[in-house]
C-alpha positions in Angstrom: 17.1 22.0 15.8 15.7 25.4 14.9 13.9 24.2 11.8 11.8 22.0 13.4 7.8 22.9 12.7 5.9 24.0 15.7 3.8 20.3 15.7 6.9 18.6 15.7 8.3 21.0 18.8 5.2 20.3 20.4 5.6 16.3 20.2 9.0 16.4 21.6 7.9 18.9 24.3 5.1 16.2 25.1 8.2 13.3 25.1 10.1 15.5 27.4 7.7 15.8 29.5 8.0 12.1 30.5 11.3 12.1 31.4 11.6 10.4 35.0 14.5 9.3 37.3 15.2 5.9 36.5 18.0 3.2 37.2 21.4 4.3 34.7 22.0 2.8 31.6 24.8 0.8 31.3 26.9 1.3 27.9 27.3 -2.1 26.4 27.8 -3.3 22.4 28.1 -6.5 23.1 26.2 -9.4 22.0 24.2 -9.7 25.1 22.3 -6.7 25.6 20.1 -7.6 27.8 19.7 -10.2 30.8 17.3 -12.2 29.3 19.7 -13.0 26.2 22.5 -14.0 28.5 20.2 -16.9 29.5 19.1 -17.7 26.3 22.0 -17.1 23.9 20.3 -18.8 21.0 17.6 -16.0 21.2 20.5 -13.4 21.1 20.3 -11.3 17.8 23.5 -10.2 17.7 23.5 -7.5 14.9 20.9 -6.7 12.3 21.7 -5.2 9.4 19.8 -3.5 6.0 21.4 -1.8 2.4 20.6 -1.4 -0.8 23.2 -4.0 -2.3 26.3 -2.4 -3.8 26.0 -5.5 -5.6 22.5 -5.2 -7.4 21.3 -1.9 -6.3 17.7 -2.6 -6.8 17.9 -4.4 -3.9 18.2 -4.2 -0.2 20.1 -6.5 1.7 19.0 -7.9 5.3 21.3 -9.9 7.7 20.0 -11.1 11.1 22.9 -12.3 13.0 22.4 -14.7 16.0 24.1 -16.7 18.7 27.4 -14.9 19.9 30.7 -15.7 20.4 30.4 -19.6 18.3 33.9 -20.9 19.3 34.8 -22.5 15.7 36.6 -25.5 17.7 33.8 -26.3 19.7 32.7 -29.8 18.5 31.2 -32.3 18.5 27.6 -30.9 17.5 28.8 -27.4 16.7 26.2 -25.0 15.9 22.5 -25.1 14.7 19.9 -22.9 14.2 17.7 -24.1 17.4 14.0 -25.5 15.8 11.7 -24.0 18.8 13.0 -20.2 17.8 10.8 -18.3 15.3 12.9 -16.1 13.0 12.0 -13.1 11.7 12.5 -9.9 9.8 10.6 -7.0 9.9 9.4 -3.7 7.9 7.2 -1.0 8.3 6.9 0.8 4.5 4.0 3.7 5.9 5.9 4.8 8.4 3.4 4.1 11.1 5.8 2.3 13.6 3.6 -1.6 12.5 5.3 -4.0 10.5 3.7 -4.7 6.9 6.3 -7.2 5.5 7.3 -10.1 7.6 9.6 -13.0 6.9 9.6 -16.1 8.8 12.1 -19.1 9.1 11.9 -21.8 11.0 14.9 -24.3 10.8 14.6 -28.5 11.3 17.2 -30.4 12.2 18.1 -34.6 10.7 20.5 -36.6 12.4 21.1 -38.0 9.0 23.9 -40.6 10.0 23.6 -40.9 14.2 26.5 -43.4 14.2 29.3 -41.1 13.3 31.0 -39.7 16.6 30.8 -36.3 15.8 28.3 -33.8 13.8 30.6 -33.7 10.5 33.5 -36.3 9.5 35.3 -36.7 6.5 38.5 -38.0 5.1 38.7 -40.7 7.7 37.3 -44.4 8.2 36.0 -44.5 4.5 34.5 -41.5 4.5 34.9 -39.4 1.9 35.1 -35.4 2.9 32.5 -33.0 3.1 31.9 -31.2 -0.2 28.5 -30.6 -0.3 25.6 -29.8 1.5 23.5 -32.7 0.3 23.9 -36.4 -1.6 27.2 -37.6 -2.6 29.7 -35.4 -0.9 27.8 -35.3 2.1 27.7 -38.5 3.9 30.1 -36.8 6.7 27.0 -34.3 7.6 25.9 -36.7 10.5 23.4 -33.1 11.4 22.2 -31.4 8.7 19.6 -28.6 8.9 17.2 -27.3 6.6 14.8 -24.2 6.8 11.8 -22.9 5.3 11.2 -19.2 4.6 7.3 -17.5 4.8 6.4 -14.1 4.0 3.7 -12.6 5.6 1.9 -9.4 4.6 -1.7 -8.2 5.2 -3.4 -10.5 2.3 -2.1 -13.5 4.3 1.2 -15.5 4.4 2.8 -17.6 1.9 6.0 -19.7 1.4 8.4 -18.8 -1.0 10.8 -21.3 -0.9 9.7 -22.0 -4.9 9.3 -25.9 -3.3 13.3 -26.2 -2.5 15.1 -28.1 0.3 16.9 -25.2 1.7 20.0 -26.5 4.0 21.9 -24.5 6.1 25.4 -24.4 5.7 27.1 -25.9 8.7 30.3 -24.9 11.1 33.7 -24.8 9.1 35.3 -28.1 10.9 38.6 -27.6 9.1 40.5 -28.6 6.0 40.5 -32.2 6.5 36.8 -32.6 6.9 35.8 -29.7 4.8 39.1 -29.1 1.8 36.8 -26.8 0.3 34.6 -24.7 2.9 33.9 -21.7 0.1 32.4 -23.9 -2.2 29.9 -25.2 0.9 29.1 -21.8 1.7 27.8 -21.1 -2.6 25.8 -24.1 -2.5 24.3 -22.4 0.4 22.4 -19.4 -1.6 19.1 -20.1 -2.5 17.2 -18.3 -5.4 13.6 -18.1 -3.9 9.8 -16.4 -5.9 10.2 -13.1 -7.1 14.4 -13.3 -7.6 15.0 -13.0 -3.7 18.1 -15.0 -2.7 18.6 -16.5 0.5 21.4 -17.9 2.8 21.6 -19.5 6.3 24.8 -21.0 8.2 27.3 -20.6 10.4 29.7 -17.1 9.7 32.7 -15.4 10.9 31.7 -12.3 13.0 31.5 -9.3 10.9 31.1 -7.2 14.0 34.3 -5.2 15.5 35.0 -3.9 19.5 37.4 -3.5 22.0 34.8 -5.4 24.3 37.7 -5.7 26.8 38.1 -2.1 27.1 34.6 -0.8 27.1 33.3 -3.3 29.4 36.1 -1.8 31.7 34.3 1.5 32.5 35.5 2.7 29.2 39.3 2.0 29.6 40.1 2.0 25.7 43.4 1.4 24.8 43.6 3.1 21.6 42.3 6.6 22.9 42.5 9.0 25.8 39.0 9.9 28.0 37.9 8.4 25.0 39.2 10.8 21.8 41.4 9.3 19.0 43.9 10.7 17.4 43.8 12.5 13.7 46.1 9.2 12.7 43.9 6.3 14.3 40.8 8.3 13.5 41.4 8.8 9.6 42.5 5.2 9.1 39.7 2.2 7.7 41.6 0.2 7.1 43.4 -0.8 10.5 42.9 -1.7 13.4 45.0 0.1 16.9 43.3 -2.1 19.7 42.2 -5.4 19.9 38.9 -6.6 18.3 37.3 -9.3 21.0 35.1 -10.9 18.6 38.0 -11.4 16.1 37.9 -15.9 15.5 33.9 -15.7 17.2 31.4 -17.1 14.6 27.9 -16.3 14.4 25.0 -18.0 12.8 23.2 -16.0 10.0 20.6 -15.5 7.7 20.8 -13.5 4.9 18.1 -12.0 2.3 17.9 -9.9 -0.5 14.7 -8.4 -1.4 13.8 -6.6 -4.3 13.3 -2.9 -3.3 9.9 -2.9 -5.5 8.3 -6.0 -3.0 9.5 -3.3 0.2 7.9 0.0 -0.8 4.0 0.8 -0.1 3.1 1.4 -3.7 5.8 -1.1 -5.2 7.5 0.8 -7.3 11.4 2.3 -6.3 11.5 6.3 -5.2 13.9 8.9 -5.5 15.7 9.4 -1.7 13.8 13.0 -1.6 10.5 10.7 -1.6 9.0 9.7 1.8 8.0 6.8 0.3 11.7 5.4 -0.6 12.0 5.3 3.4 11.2 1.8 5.2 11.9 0.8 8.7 12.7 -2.4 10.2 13.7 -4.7 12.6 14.6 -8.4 13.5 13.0 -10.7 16.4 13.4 -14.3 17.9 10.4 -15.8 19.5 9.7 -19.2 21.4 6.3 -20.9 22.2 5.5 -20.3 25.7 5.7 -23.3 26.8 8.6 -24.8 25.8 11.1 -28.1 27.0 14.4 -28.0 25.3 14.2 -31.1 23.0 11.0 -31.2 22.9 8.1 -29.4 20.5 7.4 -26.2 21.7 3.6 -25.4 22.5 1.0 -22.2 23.1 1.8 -18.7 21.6 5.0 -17.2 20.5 6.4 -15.3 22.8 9.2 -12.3 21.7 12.5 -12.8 23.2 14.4 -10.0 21.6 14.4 -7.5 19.1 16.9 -5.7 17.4 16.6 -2.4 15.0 19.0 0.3 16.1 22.1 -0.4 17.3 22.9 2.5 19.1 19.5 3.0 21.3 19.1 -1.0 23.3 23.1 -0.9 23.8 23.8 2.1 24.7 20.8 4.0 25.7 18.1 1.6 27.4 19.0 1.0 31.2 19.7 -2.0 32.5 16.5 -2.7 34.4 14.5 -2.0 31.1 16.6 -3.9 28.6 14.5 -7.3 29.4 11.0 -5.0 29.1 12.1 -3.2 25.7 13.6 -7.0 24.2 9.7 -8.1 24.5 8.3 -5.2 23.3 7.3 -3.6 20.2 8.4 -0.5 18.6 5.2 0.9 18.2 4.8 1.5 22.2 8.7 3.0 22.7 7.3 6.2 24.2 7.6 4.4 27.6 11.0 4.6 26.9 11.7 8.3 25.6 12.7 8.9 29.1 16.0 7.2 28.2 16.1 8.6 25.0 15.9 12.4 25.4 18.6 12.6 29.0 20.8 9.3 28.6 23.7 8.9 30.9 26.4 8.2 28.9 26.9 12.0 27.8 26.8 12.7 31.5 29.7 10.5 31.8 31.2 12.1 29.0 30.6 15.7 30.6 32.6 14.6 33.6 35.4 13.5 31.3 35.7 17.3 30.0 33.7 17.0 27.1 31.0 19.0 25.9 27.8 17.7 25.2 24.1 19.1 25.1 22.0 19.8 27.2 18.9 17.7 28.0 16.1 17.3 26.1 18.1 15.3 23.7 16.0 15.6 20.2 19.1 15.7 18.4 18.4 11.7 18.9 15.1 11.7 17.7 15.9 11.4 14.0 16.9 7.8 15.0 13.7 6.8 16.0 11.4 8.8 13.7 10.5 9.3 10.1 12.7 12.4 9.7 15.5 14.2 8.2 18.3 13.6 6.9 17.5 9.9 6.9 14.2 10.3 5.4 14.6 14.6 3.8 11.1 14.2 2.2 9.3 13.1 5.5 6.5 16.1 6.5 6.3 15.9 10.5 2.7 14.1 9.7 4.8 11.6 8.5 7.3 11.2 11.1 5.3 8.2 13.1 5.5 7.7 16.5 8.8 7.3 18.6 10.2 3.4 17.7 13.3 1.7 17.8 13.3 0.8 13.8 17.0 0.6 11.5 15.1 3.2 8.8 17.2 2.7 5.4 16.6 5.3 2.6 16.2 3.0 -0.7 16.7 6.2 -2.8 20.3 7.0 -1.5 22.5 4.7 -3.8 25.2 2.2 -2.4 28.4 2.9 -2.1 30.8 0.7 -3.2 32.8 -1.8 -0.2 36.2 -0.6 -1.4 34.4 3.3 -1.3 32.6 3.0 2.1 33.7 5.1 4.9 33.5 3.6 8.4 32.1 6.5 9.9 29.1 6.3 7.4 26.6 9.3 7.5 28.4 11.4 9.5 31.8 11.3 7.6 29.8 12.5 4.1 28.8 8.5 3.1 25.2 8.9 2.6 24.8 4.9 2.4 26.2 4.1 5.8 24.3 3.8 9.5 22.4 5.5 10.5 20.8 5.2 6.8 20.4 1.6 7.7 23.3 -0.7 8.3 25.9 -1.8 6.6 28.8 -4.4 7.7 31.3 -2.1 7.4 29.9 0.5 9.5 31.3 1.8 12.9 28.4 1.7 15.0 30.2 1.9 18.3 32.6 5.1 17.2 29.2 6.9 15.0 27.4 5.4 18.5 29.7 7.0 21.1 29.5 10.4 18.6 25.6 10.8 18.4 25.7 10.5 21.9 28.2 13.6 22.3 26.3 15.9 20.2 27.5 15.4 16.6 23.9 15.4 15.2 23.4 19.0 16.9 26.9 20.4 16.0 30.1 18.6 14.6 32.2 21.4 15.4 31.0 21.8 19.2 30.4 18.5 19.9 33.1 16.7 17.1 35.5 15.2 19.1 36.7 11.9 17.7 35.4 8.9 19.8 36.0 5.2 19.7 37.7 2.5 20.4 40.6 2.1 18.2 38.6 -1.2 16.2 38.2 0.3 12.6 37.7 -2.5 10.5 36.3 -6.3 10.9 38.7 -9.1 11.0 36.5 -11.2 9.1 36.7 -11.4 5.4 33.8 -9.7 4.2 32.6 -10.3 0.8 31.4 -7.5 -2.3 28.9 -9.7 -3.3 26.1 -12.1 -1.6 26.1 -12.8 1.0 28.5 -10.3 1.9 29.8 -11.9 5.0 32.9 -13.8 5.3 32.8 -17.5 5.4 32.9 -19.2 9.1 36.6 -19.4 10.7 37.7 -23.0 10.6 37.4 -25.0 13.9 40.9 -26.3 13.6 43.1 -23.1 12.4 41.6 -20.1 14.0 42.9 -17.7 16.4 41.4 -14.9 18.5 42.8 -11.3 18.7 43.4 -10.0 22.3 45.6 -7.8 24.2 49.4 -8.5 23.3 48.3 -10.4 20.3 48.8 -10.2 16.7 45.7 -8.3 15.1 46.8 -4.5 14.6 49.1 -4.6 12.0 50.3 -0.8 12.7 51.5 -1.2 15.8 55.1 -2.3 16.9 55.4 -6.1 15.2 51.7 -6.5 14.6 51.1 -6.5 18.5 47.9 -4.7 19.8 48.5 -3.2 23.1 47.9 -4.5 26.3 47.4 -0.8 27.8 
């Protein structure tokens, strides 16, 4: 980067500086990305996601996703929100690396009819079916949860549920129990102070992998040592390889803040403005002392965090993952190390691809205040080195039919790494930072990924964007020498 200003140099020399042997880090974007998570999947944030709306473009969208791979059949109690978890969403507006916004949810749960046999019944023993989330229509809901939501800024914290019941909407059973799940799912949004909306419940999985084949030393199906071709690569719309999370729910909550409650000076900026920039994050805490059915007690206690998807995943090392989950982003220097040398270009090298040399600081604009996320940040304003998902609320949206998977670095201005949108590649754009494509697309441009170009969920163009939860009774998953990739021969993705 030979327009970087001598301070700037200076800091990165510093970071570079640090760089140690430690253990390798081991690719993964999963929904377990550390060790810690795989023994507390309720804890797990999946994905975590931030855009201005392409529905109301004043706004900015967050989506914290939780709780991987929800088996829609899985009854009888399906799958809450677990009450001992704090919930929360993060953003830093002053670019200092500190969160100034918070918002809080804490769920409860009501075993509002403990003699059914099952969490929901309808249309059987005089029951009438589920068709709403609360009174008549919803004497099936044997477990019903509701939520409250808390801001919390530096005058102090405040509810601003505007004195609603807010109930989650629950698992998609199946047609008997639940004849009309989309209706459900818009009695589920929640107009809360200031014009925010809100929704919590259970969701398909907007996320798309070929978990199969990365998880296999990067054995993708759809590629070769991994590069796509010009036809796979040019196509979002389909999919070549088998997505693994295809028929997987998730639980999620999703809010929409005005962009004017998000900025330091509340008022919206024009994307050349430092100020239009924000930062943020999502984290699940538990008390530290805590008995599973039981009231937690003591302290909260960070169990993960999630901002970037590209630097946890792919870049932190195994043996760190659990340390960086419960830490914050304002102390992530201790893990520059990883950062500015990580192994998976290494791997790549030895596959006959070119890649930079260390010090990586190509990276670096995804964990500072800098170009060409944030164009009108001065290296004063850069902030120190944090894992935060920093969205530009000056760049407009681009419309879901519009959006190119490949986001920033196919010409779409609105997609990851300026924040994160649904639609968004993150493992191909992931796999591509990590080559060099940040220092130069024609050097370091070769097409990586996996062959998963699209979600198999049925994403939505307005709130809350996501597709409603696959029913318990009729889904299917996608896997090898399955229907899912509708290009290949009869539908079939391939086994090889």
């Amino acid at each position: 980067m030979s327009t970087l200003t001598p301070k700037l140099r200076s800091a990165m020399a510093i970071a570079a500086s640090l760089l140690v042997i430690q253990p390798p880090a081991t690719f993964a974007a999963s929904h377990r990305e550390a060790p810690i998570t795989a023994l507390d999947q309720k804890a797990d944030i999946t994905d975590w996601f931030a855009f201005v709306s392409p529905e109301h473009p004043d706004r900015v969208i967050f989506i914290m996703n939780v709780d991987p791979f929800l088996e829609p059949s899985n009854g009888p109690n399906y799958f809450p929100f677990d009450p001992g978890i704090l919930y929360e969403m993060k953003i830093d507006n002053n670019h200092d690396g500190v969160p100034d916004i918070t918002f809080q949810f804490r769920f409860q749960t009501q075993l509002t009819n403990p003699g059914i046999f099952t969490g929901f019944v309808g249309n059987l023993a005089g029951i009438p079916p589920i068709t709403s989330l609360t009174g008549d229509g919803a004497q099936g809901l044997g477990i019903q949860q509701t939520y409250s939501v808390t801001m919390v800024t530096s005058s102090g914290s405040m509810p601003i549920s505007d004195d609603q019941v807010l109930h989650t909407v629950p698992s998609n059973v199946g047609p008997r129990t639940m004849p009309n799940y989309a209706s459900l799912v818009q009695q589920g949004i929640y107009t809360l102070d200031n014009g925010m909306r809100v929704f919590a419940g259970t969701v398909a999985d907007p996320f798309f992998i070929d978990l199969g084949g990365v998880f296999d030393s990067l054995n993708l199906r759809a590629s070769v040592a991994p590069v796509l071709s010009a036809a796979v690569d040019g196509d979002d719309h389909n999919n070549y390889a088998p997505n693994a999370v295809a028929g997987f729910n998730v639980n999620s909550i999703v809010l929409e803040v005005p962009i004017t409650m998000l900025t330091s000076d509340g008022q919206t900026h024009a994307a050349s403005d430092a100020a239009a920039v924000i930062g943020s994050y999502a984290t699940t805490s538990r008390q530290r002392i805590t008995v599973l059915g039981e009231e937690g007690r003591g302290r909260w206690a960070q169990v993960q965090r999630l901002g970037n998807p590209l630097i946890n995943e792919a870049i932190i090392g195994t043996g760190a993952k659990d340390r960086f989950s419960m830490s914050e982003p304002i102390h992530d220097i201790q893990f520059a190390n990883f950062l500015l040398n990580p192994l998976l270009p290494q791997i790549f090298a030895t596959l006959g691809l070119p890649v930079p040399k260390a010090p990586r600081t190509d990276l670096l604009p995804l964990v500072q205040y800098m170009a060409p996320i944030c164009p009108g940040c001065t290296a004063a304003q850069a902030g120190p080195v944090a894992d935060l998902l920093r969205l530009n609320t000056g760049i407009p949206p681009t419309s879901t039919a519009t959006a190119k998977r490949l986001g920033f670095i196919a010409g779409d201005s609105a997609g990851w790494p300026n924040g994160r949108r649904l639609t968004d590649d993150v493992l191909d754009i992931a796999l591509r930072a990590l080559e060099g494509i940040l220092v130069n697309s024609t050097t370091y441009g070769a097409p990586l990924g996996d062959g998963v170009n699209v979600s198999s969920s049925a994403l939505g163009v307005a709130f809350p964007f996501e597709g409603p939860a696959y029913s318990g009774r009729n889904s299917v998953h996608e896997g090898p020498g399955q229907a899912g990739c509708a290009l290949q021969p009869n539908g079939i993705c391939p086994v090889n």
